[in-house]
C-alpha positions in Angstrom: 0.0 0.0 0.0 1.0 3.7 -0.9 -0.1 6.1 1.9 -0.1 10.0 1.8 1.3 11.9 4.7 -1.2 14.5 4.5 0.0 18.1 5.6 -0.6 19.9 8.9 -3.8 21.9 9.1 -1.9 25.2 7.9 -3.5 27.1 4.9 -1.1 29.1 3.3 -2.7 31.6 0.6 0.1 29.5 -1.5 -1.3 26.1 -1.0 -3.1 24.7 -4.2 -6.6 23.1 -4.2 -9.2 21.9 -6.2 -12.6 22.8 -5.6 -15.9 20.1 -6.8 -18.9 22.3 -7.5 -22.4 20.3 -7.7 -25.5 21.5 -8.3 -27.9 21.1 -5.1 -31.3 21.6 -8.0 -30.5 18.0 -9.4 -31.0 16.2 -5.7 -28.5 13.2 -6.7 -28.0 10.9 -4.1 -24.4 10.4 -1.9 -23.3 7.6 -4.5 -23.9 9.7 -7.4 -22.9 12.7 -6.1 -19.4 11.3 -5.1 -19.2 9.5 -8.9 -19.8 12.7 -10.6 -16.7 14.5 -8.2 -14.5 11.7 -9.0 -14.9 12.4 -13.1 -14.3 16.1 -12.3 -11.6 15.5 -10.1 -9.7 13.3 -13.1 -10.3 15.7 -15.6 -9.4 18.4 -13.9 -5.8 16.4 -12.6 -5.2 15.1 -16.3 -5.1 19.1 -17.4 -3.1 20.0 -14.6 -0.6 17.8 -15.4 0.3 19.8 -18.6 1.1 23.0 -16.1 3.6 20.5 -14.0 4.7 23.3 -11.1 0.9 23.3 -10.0 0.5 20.1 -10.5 3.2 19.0 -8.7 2.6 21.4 -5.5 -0.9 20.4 -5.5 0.1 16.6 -5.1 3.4 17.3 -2.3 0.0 19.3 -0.2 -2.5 16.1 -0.2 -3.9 16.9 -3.5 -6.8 18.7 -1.0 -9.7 18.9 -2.6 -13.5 20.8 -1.1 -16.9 19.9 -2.4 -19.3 23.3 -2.9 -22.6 23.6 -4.1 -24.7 26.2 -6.5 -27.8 26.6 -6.7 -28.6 25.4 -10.3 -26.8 25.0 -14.1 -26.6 29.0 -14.7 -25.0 29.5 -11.3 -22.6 26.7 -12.3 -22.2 28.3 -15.8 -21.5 31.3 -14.1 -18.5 29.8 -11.7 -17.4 28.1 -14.7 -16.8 31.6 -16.8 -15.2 33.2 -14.2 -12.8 30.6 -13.7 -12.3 30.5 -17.6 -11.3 34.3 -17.3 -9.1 33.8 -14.5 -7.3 31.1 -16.5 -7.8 28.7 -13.9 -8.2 24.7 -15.0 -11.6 23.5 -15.3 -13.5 20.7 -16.4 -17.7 20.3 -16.6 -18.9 16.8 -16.2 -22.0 16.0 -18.4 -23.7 12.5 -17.2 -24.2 9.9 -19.2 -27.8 9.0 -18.4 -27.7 5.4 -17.6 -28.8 6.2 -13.6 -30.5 9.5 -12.1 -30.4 12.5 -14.7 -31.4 12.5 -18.1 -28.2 12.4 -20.5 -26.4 15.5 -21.2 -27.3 17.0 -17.9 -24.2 19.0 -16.4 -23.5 17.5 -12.8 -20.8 19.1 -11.6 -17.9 21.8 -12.1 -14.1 21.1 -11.1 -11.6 23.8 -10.8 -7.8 24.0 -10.6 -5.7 22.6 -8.5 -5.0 26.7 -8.0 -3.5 28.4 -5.3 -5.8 29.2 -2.2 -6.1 33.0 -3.4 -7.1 32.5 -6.8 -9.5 29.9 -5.4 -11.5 31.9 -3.2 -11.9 34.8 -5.7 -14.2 32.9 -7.7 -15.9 30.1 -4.8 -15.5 32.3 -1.8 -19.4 32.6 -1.6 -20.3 29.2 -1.9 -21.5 27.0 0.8 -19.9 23.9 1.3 -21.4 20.4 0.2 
């Protein structure tokens, strides 16, 4: 077994996390829910690779990740362009269709790993999952 020696409880402003946004309108249940993270959670780690200082810093932290909510799909659109203009990594997940949602419904948001700061400019008003 590989364990991770996660870091002390200290959040530096230079500390990089990724945040999964899920839309609270769609009621998904905790097995769904925590599906639809883990495919915004990849996506999001398979871009950061190609920036590898982030990347790498995010991984030597934990790879710390937080689970927000929004409201509904424009609110999530709405995270999703600010992060695009911030240049920050960020990856929609649209379901399949095979369990709870109708296909093509967008589930969740992932953004960064990012540092701390440029985190909480664009999800510092969002309530935690």
């Amino acid at each position: 077994w590989d364990y991770i020696t996660l870091p002390s409880d200290d959040c530096s402003v230079n500390w990089t996390w990724m945040a999964l946004i899920v839309r609270s309108d769609l009621a998904m249940s905790a097995g769904k829910t925590a599906v639809q993270c883990a495919h915004a959670a990849v996506k999001c780690a398979q871009l950061a690779r190609k920036n590898n200082r982030i990347y790498d810093r995010w991984l030597e932290h934990g790879g710390r990740k937080i689970c927000l909510t929004v409201d509904d799909e424009s609110h999530l659109l709405e995270v999703m362009a600010q992060a695009s203009a911030a240049g920050l990594v960020h990856a929609v997940v649209a379901d399949a269709g095979h369990t709870e949602v109708p296909a093509g419904t967008v589930t969740v948001l992932g953004l960064g790993p990012a540092t701390r700061r440029a985190m909480d400019a664009i999800t510092g008003n969002l309530a935690a999952l």
